[in-house]
C-alpha positions in Angstrom: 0.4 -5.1 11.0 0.6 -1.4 9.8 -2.1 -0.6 7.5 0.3 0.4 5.1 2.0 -2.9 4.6 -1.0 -4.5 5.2 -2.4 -3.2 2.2 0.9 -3.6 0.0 0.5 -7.4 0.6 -2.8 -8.1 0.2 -3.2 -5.8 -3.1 0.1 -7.4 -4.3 -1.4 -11.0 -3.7 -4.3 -10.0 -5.3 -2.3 -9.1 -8.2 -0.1 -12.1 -8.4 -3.9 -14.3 -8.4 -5.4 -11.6 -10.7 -2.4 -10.5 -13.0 -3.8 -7.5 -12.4 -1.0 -4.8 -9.9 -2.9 -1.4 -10.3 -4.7 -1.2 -7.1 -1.0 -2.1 -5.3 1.0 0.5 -7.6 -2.0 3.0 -6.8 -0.1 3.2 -3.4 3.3 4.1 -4.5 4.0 7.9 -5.0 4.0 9.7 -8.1 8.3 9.6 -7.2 8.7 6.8 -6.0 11.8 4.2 -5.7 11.9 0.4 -5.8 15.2 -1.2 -5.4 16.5 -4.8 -5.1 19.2 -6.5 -3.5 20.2 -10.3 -4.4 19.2 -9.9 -7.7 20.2 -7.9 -11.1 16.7 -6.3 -11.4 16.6 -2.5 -11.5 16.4 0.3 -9.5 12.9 1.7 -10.6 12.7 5.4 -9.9 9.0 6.6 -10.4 5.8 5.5 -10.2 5.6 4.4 -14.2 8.9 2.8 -14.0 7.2 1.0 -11.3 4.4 0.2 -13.0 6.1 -0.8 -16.2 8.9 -3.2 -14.3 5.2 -4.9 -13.0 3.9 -5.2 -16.2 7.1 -6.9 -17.9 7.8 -8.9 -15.2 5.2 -9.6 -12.6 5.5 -12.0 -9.9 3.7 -15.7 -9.4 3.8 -16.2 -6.0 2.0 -14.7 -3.6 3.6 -13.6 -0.5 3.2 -14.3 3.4 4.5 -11.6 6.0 6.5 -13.7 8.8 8.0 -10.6 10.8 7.3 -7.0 11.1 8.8 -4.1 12.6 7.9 0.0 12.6 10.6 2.2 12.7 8.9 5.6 12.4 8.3 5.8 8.4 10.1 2.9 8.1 8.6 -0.8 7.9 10.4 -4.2 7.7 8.9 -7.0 6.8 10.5 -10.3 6.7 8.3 -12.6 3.8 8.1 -16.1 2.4 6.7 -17.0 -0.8 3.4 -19.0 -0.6 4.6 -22.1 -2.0 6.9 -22.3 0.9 5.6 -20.5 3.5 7.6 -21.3 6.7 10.8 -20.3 5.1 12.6 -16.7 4.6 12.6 -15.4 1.5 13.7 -12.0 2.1 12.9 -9.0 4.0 11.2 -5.8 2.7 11.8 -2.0 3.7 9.4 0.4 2.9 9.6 4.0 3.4 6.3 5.9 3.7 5.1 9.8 3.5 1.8 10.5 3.9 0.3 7.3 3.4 2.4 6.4 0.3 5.1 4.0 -0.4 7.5 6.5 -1.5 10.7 3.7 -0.8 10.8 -0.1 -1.5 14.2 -2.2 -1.1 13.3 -5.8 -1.7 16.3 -8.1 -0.1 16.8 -11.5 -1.4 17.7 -14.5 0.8 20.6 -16.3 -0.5 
């Protein structure tokens, strides 16, 4: 798995165990966008809005990557939620630049 993901989902399950997302939204740039599809739930543009969308709303399930593939920058990461981890919850896209997260679309299975 690319280190950047990798790191995405296991700080991001540690914050869904810890209630605690700083060390995952250390890893998003200063600009950067979070976007969702398959629910009404933002876009967040900036790091703070980021953090602040976390902070009101912060997930309770932890996350299991079933698929990935590297596109350049780009990574895609099908997931399933813990509590049913065999099944397709979504896919992820993120967009990196040095290192960063600087893009996240979240799609929702319906």
């Amino acid at each position: 798995m690319n280190p950047v993901l990798e790191r995405h989902v296991r700080s991001f399950n540690r914050g869904v165990k810890k209630g605690d997302f700083a060390t995952m939204l250390s890893q998003f740039s200063d600009d950067a966008e979070m976007t969702f599809d398959g629910i009404s739930v933002g876009p967040f543009r900036g790091r703070a809005s980021i953090e602040r969308a976390y902070a009101e709303n912060p997930p309770d399930d932890e996350i299991t990557i079933l698929r990935t593939e590297e596109l350049g920058d780009t990574l895609r990461a099908e997931y399933a939620w813990s509590k049913n981890p065999k099944v397709k919850a979504g896919e992820m896209v993120l967009t990196t630049m040095k290192g960063k997260i600087s893009r996240l679309v979240i799609h929702y299975e319906r």
